[in-house]
N, C-alpha and C positions, 0 to 999 in steps of 0.2 A: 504494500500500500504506500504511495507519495504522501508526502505531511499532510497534503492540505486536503486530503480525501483524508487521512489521520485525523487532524483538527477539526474537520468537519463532525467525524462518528464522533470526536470527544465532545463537543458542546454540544450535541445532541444528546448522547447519553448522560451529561451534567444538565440537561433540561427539568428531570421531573426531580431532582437530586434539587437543583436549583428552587424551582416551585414549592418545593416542600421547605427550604430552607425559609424562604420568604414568610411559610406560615408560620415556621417556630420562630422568625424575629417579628412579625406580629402579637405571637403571644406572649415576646416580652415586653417584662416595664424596660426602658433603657437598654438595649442590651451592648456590652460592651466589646468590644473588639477579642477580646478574650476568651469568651464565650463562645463570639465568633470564628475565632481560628480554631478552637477546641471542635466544634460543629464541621470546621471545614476537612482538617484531620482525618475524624471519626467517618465520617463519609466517603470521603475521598482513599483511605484508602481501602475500605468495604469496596468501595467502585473498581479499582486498580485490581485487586483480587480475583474479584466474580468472571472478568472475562478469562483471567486462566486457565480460570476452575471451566467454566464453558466449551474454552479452545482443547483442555487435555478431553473432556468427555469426547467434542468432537473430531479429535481426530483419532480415538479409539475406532469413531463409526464410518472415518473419512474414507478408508478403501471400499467400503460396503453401500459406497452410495455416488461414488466417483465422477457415476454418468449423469447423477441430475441435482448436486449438489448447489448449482447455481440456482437451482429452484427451488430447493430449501434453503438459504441464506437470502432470494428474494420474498418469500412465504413469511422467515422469521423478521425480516427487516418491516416488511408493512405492517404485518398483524402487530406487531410492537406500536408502529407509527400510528396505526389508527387505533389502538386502545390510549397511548400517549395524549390522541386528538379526543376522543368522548371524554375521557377523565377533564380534560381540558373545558368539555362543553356544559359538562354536569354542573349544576345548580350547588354552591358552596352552600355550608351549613350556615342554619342562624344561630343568634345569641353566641358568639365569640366565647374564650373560657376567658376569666380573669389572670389578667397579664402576672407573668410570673419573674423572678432576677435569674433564672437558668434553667437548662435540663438536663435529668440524668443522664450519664453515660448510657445505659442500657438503653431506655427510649431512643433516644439519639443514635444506636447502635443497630435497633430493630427499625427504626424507620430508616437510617441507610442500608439495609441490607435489603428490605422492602422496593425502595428504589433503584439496588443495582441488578436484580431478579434481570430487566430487561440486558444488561449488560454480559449479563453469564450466555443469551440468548446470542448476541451480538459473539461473544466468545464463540463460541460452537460454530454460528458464520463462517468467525476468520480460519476456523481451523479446514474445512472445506475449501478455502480457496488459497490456503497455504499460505496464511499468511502470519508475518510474524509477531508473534502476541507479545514479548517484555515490551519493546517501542510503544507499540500500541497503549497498551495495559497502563506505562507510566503515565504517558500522555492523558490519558483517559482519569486519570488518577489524581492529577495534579491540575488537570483541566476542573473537575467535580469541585477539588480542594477550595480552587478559587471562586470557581462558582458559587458554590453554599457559604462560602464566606461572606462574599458580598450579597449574596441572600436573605442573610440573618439580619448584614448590617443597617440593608436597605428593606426588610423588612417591614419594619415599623414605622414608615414613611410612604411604601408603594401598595401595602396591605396585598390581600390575597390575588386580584385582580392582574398585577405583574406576573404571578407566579404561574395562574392558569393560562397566559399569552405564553409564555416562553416553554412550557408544556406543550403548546399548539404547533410553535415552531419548530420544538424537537420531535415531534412525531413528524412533520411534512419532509424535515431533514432525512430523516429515517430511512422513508417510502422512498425519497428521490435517492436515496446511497444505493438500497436496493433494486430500483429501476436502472441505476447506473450499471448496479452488477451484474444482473438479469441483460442487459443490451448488450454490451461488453463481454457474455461469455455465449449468444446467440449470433451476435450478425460482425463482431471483431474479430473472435477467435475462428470463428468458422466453424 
């Protein structure tokens, strides 16, 4: 994969990472940079993880499916994108909880693992088209980091409404990476 096909899956996959971050810097009172990078951390590197964990399943199954692998990695790239886009269109809850000064580790740790499910998805992808996962993985890992960082911070300032657009954009990212790779392995490769 070229970086900016790279760059492109990471801000994608730091979309609902991001989203979600925004809601936990909404439900804090103040929340401090601190907080924020601890958020960014925990997430980020659950994200970096999950596609390896993805990439080894996949390429356990990569010989056993050789001839139409491009069309499970375009399969798992939309169905991601458009669950990405509904979650995005769904009607946010009322009545907010009362703003809080942090959240646990554990919370923190279940809802990043919650939001890099899609990434372990996206792992299994790369291992189908051979591609290689530590570059990837970091990128993806350190792309999240920052993202939920400035999620948390701008939080409580752009409320939920940020979070569910940038959710919408990483699902449409998605669709198009996999439409990229679906064209690219039918009418490039031959």
């Amino acid at each position: 994969m070229v970086f900016p096909s790279t760059l492109l899956l990471a801000l994608a996959m730091s979309a609902d990472a991001f989203a979600a971050a925004v809601s936990k810097g909404a439900a804090l009172y103040k929340p401090r940079i601190a907080e924020a990078l601890k958020t960014g951390l925990i997430f980020g590197v659950i994200e970096g993880i999950t596609p390896i964990i993805g990439w080894a399943l996949g390429t356990a199954a990569a010989p056993l499916v050789k001839n139409w692998d491009h069309w499970i990695a375009f399969t798992l790239l939309c169905g991601l994108g458009i669950t990405m886009i509904v979650g995005a269109c769904r009607k946010p809850h009322a009545d907010p909880p009362e703003p809080r000064t942090r959240h646990s580790f554990w919370m923190l740790a279940v809802t990043g693992f919650a939001t890099s499910i899609d990434a372990m998805a996206v792992g299994i992808s790369l291992a189908f088209l051979d591609a290689s996962i530590v570059p990837t993985a970091i990128v993806i890992g350190l792309t999240t980091m920052v993202m939920v960082t400035l999620g948390v911070m701008l939080g409580r300032v752009l409320g939920s409404m940020a979070g569910r657009r940038a959710a919408l954009v990483g699902g449409l990212i998605l669709i198009l990476i996999g439409a990229a790779i679906l064209y690219e392995h039918l009418y490039l490769n031959g």
